[in-house]
CHARMM internal coordinates of N, CA and C (Angstrom, degrees):
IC EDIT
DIST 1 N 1 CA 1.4506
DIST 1 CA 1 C 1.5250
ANGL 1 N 1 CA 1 C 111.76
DIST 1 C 2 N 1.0172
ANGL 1 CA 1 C 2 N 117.74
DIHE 1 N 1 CA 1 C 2 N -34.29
DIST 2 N 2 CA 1.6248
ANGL 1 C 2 N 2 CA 115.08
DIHE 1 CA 1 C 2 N 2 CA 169.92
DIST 2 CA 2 C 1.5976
ANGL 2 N 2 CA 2 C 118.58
DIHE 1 C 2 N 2 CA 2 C -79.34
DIST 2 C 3 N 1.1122
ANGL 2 CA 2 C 3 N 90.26
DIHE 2 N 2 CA 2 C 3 N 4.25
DIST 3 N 3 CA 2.1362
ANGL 2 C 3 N 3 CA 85.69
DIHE 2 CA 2 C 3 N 3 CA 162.29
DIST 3 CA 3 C 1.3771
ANGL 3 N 3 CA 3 C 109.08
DIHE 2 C 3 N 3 CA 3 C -111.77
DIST 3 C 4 N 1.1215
ANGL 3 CA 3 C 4 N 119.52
DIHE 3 N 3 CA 3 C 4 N 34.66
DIST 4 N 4 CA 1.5267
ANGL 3 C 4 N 4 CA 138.22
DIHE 3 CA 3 C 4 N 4 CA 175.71
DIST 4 CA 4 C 2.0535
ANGL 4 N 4 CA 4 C 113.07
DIHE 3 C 4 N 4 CA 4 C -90.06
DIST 4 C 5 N 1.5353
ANGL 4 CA 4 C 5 N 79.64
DIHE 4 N 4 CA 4 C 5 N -56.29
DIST 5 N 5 CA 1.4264
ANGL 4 C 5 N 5 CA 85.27
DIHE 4 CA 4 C 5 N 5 CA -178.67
DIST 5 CA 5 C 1.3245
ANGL 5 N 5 CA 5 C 120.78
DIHE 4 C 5 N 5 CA 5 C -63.46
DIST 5 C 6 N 1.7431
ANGL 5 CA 5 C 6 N 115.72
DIHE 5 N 5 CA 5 C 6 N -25.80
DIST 6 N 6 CA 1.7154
ANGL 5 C 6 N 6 CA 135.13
DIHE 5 CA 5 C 6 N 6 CA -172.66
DIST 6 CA 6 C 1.5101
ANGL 6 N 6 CA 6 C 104.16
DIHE 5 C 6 N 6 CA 6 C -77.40
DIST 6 C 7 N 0.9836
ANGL 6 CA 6 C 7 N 124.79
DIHE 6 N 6 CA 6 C 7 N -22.98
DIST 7 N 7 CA 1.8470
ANGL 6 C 7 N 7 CA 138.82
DIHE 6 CA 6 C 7 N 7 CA -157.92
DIST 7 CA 7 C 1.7800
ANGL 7 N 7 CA 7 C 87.48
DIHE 6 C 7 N 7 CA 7 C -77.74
DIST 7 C 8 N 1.3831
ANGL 7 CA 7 C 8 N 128.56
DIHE 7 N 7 CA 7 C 8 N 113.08
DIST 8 N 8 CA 1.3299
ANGL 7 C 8 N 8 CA 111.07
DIHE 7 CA 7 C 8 N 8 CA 145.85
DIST 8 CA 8 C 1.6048
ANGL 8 N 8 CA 8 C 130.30
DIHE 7 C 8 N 8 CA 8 C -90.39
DIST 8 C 9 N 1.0710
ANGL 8 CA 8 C 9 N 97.12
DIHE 8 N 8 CA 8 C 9 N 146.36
DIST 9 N 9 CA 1.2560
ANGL 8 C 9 N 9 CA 138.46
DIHE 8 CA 8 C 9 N 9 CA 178.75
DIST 9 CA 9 C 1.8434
ANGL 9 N 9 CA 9 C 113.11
DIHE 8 C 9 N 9 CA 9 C 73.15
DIST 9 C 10 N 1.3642
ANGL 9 CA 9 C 10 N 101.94
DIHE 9 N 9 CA 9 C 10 N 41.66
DIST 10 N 10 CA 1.3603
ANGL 9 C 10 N 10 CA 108.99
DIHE 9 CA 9 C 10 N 10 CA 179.35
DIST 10 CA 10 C 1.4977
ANGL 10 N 10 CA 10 C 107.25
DIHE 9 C 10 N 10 CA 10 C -81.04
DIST 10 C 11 N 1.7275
ANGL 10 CA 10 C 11 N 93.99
DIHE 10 N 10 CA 10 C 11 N 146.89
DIST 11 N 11 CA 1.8094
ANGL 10 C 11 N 11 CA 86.50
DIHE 10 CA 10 C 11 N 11 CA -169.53
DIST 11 CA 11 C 1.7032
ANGL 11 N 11 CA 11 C 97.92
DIHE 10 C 11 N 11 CA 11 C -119.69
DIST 11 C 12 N 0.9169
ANGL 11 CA 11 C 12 N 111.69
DIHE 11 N 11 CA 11 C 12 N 21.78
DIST 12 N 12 CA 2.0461
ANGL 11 C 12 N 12 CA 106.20
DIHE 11 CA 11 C 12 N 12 CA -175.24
DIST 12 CA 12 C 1.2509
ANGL 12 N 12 CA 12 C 106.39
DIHE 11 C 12 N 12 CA 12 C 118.33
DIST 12 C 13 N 1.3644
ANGL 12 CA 12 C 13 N 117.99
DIHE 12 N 12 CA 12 C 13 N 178.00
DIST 13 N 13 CA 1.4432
ANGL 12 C 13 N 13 CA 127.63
DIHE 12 CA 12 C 13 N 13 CA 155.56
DIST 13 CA 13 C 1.0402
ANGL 13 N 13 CA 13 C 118.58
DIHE 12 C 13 N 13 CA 13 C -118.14
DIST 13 C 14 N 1.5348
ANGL 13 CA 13 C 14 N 131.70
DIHE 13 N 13 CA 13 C 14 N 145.97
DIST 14 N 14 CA 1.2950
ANGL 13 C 14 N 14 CA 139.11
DIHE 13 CA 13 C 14 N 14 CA -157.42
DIST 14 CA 14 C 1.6889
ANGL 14 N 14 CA 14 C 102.75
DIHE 13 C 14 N 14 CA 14 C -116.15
DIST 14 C 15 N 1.3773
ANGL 14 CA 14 C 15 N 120.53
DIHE 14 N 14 CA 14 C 15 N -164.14
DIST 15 N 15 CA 1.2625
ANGL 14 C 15 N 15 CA 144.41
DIHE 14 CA 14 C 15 N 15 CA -169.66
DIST 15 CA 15 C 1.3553
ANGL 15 N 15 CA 15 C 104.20
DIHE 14 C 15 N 15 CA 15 C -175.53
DIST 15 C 16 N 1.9352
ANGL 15 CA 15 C 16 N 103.63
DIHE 15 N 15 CA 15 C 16 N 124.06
DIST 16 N 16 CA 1.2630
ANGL 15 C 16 N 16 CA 85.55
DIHE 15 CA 15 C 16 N 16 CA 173.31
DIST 16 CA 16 C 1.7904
ANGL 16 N 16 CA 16 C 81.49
DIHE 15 C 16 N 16 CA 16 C -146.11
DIST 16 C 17 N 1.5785
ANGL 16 CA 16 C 17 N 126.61
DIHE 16 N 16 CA 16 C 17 N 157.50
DIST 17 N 17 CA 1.4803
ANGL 16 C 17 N 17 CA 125.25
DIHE 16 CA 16 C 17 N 17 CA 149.10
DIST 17 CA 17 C 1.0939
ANGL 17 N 17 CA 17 C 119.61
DIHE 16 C 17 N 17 CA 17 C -106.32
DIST 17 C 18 N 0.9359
ANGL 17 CA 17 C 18 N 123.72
DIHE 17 N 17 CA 17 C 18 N 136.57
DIST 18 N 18 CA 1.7824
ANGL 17 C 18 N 18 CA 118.31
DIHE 17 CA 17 C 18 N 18 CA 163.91
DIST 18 CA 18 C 1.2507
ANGL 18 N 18 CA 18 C 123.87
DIHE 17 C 18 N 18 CA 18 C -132.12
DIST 18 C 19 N 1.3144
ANGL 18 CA 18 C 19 N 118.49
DIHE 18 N 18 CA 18 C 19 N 135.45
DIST 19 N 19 CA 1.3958
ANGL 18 C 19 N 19 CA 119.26
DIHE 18 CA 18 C 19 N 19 CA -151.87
DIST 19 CA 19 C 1.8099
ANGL 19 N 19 CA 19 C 88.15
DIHE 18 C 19 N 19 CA 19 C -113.23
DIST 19 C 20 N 1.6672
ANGL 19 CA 19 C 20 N 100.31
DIHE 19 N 19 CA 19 C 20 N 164.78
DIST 20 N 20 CA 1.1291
ANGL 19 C 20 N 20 CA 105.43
DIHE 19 CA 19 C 20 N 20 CA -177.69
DIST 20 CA 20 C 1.4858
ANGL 20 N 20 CA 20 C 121.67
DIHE 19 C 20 N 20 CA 20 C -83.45
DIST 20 C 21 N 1.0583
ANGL 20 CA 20 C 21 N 133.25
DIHE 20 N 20 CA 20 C 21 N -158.03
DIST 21 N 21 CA 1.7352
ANGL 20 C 21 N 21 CA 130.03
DIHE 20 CA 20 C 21 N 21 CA -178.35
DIST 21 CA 21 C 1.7314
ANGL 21 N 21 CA 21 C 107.44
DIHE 20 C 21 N 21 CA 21 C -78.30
DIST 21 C 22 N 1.1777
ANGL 21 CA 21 C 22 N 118.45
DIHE 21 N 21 CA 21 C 22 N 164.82
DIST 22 N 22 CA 1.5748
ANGL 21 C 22 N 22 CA 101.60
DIHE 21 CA 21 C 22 N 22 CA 172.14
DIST 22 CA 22 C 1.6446
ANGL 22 N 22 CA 22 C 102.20
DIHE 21 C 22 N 22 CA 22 C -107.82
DIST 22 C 23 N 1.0906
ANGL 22 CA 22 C 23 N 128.48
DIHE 22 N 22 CA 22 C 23 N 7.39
DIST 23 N 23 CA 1.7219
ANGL 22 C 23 N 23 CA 130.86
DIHE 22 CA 22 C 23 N 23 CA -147.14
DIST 23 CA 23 C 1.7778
ANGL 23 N 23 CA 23 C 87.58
DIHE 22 C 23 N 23 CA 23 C -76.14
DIST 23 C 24 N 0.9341
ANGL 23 CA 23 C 24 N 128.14
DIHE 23 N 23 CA 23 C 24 N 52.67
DIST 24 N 24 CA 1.6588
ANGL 23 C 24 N 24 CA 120.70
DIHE 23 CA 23 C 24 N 24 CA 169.54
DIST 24 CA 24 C 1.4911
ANGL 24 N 24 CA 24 C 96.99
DIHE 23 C 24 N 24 CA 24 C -91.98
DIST 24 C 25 N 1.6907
ANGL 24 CA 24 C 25 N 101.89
DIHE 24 N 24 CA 24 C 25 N 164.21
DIST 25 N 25 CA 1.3145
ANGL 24 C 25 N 25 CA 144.01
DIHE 24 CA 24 C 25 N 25 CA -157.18
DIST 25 CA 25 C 1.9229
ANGL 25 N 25 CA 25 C 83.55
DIHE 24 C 25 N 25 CA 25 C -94.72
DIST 25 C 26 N 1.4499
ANGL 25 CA 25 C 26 N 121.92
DIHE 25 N 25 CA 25 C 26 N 158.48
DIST 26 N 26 CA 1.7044
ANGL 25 C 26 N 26 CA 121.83
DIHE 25 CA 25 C 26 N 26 CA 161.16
DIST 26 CA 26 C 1.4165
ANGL 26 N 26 CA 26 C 113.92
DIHE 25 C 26 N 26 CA 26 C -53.79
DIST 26 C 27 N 1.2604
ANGL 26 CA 26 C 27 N 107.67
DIHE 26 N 26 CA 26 C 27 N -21.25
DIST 27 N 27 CA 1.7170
ANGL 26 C 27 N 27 CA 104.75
DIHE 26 CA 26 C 27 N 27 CA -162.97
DIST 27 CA 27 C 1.6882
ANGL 27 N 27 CA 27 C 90.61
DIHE 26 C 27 N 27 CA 27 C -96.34
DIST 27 C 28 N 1.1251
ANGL 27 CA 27 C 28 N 122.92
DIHE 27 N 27 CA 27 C 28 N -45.23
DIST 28 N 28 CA 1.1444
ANGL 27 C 28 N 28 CA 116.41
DIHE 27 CA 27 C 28 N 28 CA 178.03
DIST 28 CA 28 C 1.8061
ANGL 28 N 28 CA 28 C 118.52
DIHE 27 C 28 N 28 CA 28 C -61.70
DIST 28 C 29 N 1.3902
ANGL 28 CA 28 C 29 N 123.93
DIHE 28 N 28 CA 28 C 29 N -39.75
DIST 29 N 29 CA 1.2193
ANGL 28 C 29 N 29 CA 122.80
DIHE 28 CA 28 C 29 N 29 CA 149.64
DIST 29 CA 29 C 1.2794
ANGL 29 N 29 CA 29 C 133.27
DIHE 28 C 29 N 29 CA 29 C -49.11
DIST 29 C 30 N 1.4930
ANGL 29 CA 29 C 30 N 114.09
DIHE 29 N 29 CA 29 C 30 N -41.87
DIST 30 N 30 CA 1.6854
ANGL 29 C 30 N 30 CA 109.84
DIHE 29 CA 29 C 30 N 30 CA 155.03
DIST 30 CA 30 C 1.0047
ANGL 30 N 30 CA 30 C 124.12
DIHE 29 C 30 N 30 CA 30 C -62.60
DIST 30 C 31 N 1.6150
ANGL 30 CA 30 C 31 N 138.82
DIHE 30 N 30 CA 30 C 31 N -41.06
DIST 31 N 31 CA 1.0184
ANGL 30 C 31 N 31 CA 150.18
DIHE 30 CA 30 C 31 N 31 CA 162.40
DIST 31 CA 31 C 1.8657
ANGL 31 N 31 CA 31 C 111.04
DIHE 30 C 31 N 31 CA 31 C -33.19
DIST 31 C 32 N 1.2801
ANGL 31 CA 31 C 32 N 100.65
DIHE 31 N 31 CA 31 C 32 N -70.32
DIST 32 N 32 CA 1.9298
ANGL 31 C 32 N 32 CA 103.52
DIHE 31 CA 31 C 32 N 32 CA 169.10
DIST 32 CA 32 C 1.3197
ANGL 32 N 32 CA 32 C 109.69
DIHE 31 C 32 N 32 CA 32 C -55.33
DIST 32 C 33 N 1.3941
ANGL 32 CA 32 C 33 N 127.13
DIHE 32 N 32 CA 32 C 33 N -65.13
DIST 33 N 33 CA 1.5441
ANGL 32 C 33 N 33 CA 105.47
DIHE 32 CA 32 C 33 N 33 CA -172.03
DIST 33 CA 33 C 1.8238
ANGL 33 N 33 CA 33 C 104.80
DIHE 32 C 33 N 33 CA 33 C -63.51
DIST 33 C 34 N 0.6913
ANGL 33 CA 33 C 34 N 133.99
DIHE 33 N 33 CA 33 C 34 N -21.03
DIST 34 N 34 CA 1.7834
ANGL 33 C 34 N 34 CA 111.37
DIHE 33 CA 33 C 34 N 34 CA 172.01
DIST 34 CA 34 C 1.5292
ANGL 34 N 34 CA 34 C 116.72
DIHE 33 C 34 N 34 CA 34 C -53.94
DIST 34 C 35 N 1.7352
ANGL 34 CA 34 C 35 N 93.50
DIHE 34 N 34 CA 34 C 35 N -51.52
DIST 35 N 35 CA 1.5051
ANGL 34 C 35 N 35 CA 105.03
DIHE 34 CA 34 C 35 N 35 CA -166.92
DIST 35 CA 35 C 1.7708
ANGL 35 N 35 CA 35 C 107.47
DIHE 34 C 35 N 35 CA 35 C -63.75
DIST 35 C 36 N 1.5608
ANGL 35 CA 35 C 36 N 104.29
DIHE 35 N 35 CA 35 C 36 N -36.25
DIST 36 N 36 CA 1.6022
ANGL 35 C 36 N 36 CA 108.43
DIHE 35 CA 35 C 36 N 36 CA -176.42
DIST 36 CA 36 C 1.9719
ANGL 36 N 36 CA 36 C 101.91
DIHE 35 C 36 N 36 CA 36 C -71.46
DIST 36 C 37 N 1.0874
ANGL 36 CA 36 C 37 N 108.32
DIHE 36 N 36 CA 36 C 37 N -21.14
DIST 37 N 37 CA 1.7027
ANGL 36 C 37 N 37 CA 102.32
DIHE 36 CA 36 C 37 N 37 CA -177.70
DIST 37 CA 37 C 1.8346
ANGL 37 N 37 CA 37 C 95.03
DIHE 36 C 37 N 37 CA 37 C -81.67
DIST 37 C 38 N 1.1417
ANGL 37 CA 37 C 38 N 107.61
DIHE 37 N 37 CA 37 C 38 N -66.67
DIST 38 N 38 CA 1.4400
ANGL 37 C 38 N 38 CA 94.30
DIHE 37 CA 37 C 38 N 38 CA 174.96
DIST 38 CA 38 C 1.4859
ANGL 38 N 38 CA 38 C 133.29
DIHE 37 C 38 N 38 CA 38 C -39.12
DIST 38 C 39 N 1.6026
ANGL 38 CA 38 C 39 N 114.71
DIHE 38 N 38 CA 38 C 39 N -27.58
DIST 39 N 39 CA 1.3190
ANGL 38 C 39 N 39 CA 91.72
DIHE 38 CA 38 C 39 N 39 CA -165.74
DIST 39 CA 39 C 1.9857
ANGL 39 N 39 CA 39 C 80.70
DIHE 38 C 39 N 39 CA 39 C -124.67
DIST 39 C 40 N 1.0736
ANGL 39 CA 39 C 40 N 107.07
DIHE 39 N 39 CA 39 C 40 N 6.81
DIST 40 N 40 CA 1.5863
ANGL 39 C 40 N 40 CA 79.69
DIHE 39 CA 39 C 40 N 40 CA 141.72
DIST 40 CA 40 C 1.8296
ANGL 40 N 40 CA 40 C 101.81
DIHE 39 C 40 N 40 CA 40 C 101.91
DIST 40 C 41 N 1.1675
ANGL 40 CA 40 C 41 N 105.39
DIHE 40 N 40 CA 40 C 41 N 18.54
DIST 41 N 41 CA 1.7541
ANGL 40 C 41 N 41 CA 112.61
DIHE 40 CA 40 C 41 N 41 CA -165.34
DIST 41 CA 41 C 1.3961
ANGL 41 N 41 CA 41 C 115.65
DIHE 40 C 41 N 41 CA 41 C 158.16
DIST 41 C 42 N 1.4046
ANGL 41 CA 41 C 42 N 114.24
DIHE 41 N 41 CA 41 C 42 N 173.46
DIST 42 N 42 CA 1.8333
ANGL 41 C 42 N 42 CA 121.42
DIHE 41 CA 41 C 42 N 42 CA -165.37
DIST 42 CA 42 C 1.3333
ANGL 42 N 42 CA 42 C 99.81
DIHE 41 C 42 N 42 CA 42 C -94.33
DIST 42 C 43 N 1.4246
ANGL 42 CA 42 C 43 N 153.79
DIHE 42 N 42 CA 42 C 43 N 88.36
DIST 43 N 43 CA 1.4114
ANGL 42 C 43 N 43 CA 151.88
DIHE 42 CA 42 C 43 N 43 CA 146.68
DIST 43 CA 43 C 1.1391
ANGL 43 N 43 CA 43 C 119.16
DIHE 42 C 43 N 43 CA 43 C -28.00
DIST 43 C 44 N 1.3318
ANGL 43 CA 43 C 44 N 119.92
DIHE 43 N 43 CA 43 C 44 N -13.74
DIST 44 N 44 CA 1.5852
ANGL 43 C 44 N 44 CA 112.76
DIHE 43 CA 43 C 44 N 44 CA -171.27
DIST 44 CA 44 C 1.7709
ANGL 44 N 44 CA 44 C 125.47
DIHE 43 C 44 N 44 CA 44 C -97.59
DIST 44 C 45 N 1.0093
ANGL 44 CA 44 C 45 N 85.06
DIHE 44 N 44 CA 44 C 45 N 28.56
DIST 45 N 45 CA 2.0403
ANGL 44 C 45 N 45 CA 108.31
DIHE 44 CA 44 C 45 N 45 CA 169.30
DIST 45 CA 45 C 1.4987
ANGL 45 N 45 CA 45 C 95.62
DIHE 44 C 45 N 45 CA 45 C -124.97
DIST 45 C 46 N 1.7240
ANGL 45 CA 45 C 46 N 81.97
DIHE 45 N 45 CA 45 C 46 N 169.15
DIST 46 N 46 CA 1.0519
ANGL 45 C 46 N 46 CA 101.98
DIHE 45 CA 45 C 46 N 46 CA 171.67
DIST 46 CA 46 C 1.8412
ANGL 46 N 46 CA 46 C 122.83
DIHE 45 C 46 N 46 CA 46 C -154.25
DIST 46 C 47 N 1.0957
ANGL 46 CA 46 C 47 N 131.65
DIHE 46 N 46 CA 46 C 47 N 113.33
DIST 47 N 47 CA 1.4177
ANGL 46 C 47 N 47 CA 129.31
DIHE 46 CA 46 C 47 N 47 CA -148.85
DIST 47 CA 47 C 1.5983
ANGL 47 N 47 CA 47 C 88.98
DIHE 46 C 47 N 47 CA 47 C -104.86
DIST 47 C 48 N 1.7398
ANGL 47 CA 47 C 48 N 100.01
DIHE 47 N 47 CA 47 C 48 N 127.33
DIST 48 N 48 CA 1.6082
ANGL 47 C 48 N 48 CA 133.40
DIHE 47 CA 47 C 48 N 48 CA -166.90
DIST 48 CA 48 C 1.8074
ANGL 48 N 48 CA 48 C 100.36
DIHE 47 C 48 N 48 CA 48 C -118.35
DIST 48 C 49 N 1.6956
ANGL 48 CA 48 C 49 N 116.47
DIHE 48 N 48 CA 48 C 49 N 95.05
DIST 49 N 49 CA 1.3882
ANGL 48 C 49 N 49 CA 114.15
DIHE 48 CA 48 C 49 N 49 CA -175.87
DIST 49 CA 49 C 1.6614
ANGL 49 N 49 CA 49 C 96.65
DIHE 48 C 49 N 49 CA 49 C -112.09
DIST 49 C 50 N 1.3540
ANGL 49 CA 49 C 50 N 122.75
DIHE 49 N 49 CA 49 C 50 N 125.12
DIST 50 N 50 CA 1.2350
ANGL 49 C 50 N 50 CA 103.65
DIHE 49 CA 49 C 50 N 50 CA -166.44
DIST 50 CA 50 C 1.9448
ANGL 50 N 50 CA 50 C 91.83
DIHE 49 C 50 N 50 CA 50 C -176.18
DIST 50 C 51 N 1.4392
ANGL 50 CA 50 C 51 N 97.45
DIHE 50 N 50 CA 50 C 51 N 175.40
DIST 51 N 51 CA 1.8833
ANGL 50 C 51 N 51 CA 98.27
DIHE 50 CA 50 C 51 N 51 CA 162.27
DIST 51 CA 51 C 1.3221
ANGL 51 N 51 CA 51 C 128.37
DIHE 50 C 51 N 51 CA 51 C -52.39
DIST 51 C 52 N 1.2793
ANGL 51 CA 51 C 52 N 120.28
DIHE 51 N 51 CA 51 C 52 N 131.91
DIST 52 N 52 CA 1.1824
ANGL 51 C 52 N 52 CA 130.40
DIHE 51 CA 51 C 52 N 52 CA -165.25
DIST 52 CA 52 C 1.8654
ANGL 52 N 52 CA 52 C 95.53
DIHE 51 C 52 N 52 CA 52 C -57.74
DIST 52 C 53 N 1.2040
ANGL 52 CA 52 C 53 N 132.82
DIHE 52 N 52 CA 52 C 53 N -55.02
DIST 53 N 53 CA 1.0994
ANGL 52 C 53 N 53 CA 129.18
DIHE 52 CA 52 C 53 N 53 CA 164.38
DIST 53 CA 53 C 1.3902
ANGL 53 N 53 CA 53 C 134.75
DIHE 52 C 53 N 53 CA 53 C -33.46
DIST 53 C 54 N 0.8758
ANGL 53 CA 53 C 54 N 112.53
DIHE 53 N 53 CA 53 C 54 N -85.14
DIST 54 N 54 CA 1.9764
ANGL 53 C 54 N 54 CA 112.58
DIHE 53 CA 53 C 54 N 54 CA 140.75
DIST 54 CA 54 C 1.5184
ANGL 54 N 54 CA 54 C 107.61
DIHE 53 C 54 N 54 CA 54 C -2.99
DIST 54 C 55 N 1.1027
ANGL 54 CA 54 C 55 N 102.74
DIHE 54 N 54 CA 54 C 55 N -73.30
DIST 55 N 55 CA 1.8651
ANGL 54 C 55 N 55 CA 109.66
DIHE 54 CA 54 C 55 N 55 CA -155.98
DIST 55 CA 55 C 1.2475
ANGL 55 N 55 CA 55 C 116.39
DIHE 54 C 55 N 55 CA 55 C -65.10
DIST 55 C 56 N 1.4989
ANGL 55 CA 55 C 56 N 104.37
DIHE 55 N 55 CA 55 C 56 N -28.84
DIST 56 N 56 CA 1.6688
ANGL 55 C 56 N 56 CA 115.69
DIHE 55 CA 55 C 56 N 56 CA -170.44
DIST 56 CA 56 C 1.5567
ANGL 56 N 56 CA 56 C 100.06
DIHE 55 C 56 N 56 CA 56 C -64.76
DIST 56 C 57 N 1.4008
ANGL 56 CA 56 C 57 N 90.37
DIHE 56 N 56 CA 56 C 57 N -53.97
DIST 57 N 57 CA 1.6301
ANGL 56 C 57 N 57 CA 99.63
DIHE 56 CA 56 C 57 N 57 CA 169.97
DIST 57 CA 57 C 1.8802
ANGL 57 N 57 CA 57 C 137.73
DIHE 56 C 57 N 57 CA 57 C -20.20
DIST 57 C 58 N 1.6161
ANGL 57 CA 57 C 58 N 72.09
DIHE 57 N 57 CA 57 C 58 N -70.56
DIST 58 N 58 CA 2.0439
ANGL 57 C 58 N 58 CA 102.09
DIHE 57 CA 57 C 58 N 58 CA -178.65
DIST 58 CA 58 C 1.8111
ANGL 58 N 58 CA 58 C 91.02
DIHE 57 C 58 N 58 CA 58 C -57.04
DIST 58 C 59 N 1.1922
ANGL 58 CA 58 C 59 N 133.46
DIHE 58 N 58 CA 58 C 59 N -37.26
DIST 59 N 59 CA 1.5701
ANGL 58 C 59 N 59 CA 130.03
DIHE 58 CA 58 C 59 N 59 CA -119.83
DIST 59 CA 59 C 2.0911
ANGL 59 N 59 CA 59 C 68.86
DIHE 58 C 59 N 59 CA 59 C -112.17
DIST 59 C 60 N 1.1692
ANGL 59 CA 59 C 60 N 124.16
DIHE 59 N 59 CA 59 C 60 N -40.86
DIST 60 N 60 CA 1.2468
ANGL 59 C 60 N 60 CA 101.97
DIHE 59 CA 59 C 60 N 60 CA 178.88
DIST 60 CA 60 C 1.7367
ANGL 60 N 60 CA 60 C 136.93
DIHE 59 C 60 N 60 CA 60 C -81.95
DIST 60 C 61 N 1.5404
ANGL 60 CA 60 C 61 N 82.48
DIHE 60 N 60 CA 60 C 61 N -18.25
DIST 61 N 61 CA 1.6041
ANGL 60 C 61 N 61 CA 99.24
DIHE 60 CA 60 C 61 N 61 CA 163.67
DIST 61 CA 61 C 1.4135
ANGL 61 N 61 CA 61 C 116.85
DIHE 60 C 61 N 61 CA 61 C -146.71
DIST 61 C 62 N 1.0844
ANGL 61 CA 61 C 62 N 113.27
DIHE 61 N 61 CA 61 C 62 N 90.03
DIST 62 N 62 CA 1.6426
ANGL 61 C 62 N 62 CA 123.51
DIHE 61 CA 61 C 62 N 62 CA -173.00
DIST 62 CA 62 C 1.8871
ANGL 62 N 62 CA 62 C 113.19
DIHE 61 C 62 N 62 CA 62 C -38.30
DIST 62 C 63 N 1.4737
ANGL 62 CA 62 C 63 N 103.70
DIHE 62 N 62 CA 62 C 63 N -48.30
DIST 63 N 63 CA 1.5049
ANGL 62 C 63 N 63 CA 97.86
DIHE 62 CA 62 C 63 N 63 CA -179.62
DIST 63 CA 63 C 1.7607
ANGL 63 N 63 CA 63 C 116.01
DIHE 62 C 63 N 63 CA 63 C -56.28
DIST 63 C 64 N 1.7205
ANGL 63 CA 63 C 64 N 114.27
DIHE 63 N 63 CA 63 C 64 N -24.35
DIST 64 N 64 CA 1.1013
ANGL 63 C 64 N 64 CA 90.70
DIHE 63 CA 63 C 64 N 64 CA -177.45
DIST 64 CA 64 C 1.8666
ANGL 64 N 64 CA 64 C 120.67
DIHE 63 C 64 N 64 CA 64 C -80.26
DIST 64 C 65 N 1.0393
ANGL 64 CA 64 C 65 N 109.12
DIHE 64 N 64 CA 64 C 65 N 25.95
DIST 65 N 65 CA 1.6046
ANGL 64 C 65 N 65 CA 117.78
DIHE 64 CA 64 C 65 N 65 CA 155.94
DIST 65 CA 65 C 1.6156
ANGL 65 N 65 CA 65 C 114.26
DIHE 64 C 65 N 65 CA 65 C -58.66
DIST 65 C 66 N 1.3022
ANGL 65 CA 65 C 66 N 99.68
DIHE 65 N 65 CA 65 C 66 N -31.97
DIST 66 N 66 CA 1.9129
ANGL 65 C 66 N 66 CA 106.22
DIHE 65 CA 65 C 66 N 66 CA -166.01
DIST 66 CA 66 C 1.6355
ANGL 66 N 66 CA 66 C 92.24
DIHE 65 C 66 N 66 CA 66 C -69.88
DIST 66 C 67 N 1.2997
ANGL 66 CA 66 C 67 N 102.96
DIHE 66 N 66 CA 66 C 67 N -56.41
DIST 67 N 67 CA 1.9459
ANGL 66 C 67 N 67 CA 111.70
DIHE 66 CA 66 C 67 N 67 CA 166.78
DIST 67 CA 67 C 1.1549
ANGL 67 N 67 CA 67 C 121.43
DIHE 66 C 67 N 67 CA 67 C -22.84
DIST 67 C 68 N 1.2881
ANGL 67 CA 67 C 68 N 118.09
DIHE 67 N 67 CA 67 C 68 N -81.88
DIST 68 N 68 CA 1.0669
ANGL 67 C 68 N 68 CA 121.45
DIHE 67 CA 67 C 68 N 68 CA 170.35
DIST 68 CA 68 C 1.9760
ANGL 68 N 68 CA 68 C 133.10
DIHE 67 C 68 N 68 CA 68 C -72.72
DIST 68 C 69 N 1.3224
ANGL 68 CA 68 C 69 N 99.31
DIHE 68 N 68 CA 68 C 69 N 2.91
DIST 69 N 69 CA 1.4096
ANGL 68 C 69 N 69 CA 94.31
DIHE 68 CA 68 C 69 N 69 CA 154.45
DIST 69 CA 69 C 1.4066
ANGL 69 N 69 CA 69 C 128.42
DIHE 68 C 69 N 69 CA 69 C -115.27
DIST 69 C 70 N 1.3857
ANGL 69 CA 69 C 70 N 107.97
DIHE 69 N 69 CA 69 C 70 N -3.01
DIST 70 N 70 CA 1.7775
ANGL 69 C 70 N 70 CA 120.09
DIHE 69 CA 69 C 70 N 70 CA 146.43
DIST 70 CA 70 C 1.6030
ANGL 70 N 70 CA 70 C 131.95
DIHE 69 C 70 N 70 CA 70 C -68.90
DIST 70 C 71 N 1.4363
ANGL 70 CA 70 C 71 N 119.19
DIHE 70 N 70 CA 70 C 71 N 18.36
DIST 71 N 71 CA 1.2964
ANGL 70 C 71 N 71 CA 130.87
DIHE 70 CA 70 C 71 N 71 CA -163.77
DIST 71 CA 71 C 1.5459
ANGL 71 N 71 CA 71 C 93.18
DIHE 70 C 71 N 71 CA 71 C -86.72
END
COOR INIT
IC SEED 1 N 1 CA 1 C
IC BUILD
């Protein structure tokens, strides 16, 4: 926490989830709830803890996550 204050131009850290589209087919909805009963929870989020800069980012256009994790 004290290399916070040394960091320029750091703006906070954020939180963001973003879940995917719901536009699935029945089979594809059966398909997720099996897999989510089997393994025990909803897979279809995803929790983004990171620079507030960064995040603002991801949170306005989700694909550019692929961007920045192809670096």
């Amino acid at each position: 926490m004290a290399m916070i204050g040394h960091v320029a131009n750091f703006k906070g850290i954020e939180l963001a989830v973003i879940a995917g589209n719901n536009q699935d087919s029945i089979l594809g909805k059966m398909t997720k709830g099996i897999a989510n009963a089997i393994a025990g929870g909803d897979f279809s989020s995803i929790t983004i803890i990171g620079p507030a800069t960064i995040v603002k980012e991801i949170k306005r256009n989700p694909k550019k996550i692929e961007l920045l994790l192809n670096r």
